[in-house]
N, C-alpha and C positions, 0 to 999 in steps of 0.2 A: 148519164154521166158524160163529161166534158174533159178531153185532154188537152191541155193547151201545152205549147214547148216553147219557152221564153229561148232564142234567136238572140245573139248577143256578137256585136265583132267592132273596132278600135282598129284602130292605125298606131301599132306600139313600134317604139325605139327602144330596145336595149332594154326591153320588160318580154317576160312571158306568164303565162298561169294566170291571167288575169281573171279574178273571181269573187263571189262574195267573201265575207272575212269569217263565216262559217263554212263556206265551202260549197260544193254546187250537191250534196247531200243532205245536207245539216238535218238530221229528222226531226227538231223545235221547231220550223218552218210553218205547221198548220196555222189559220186564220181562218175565224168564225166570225161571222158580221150579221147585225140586224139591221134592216131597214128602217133608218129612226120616222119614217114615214109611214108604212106599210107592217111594219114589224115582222115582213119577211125573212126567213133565215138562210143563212148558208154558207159556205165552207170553199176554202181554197188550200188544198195541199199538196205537199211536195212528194213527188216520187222519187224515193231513193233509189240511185243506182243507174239513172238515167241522163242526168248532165255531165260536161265536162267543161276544164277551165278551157279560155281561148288564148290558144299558143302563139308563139311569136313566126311560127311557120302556116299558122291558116292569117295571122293578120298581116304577115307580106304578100299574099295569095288575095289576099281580100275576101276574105270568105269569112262566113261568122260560124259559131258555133252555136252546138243545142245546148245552153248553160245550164236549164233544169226544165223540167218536164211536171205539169202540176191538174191533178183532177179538178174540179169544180163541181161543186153541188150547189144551185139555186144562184148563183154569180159568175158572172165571166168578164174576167178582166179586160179593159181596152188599153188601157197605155202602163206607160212604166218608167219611170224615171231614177235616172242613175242619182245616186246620193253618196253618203258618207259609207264608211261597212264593206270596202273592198281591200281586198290585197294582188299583191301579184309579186315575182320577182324577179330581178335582174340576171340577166343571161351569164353573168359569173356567180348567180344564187345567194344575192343579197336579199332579203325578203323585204318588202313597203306596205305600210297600212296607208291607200289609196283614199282621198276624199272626189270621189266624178261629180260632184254636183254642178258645179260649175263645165263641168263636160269634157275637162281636160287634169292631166295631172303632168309635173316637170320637176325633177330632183335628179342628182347626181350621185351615182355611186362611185363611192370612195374606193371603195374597195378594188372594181375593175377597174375605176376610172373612166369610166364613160356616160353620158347622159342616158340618163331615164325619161323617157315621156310616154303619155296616154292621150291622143288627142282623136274628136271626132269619132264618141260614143257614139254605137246605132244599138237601138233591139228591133227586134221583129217578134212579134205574140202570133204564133200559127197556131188558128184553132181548128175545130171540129175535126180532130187526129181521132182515129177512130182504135188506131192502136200506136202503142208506143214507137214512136220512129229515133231515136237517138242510139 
């Protein structure tokens, strides 16, 4: 069995919590895949209790976070890309349903009054973790 820890960090303004819009827990997370070739099988899931969102104080620092931590049986992921399914919230805790696909996000909170952005998505997939590092 395979631990991989999906590495996630953003250059936010005036966001913080930056994470999916389940949450960097969500236990619905397992995926089962056949190989439509091979018809090998196998399994990629989420370990609960081991991610965290990425704050607005590690993405001034530049530092990424370990967002979720996932076993793998018979597959191991290589890439990952940001999509639709994120949230995060603004540093006076407005909350945003986030689209990254495009690799950036830019909205205004009304509320504080200050701009919102999410630009220059990175992840990082560290594998062969032989025990849980988050």
């Amino acid at each position: 069995m395979v631990f991989l820890a999906l590495l996630v960090g953003a250059e936010l303004d005036g966001l913080t919590n930056l994470q999916p819009r389940g949450g960097c827990d969500d236990p619905s997370y397992p995926y089962y895949f056949k190989c439509k070739l091979c018809s090998r099988e196998g399994s990629v899931v989420m370990i609960p209790g081991q991610g965290t969102p990425l704050t607005a104080e590690q993405s001034q620092k530049g530092e990424m976070t370990c967002l979720m931590v996932f076993e793998c049986r018979g597959y191991e992921p290589i890439e990952f890309a940001f999509g639709n399914g994120w949230k995060a919230e603004s540093v006076h805790g407005t909350p945003f349903d986030i689209d990254l696909s495009e690799g950036e996000f830019d909205e205004y909170d009304e509320k504080g009054r200050v701009p919102c952005r999410s630009i220059q998505a990175a992840v990082n997939i560290q594998s062969g973790i032989e025990t849980l590092i988050c």
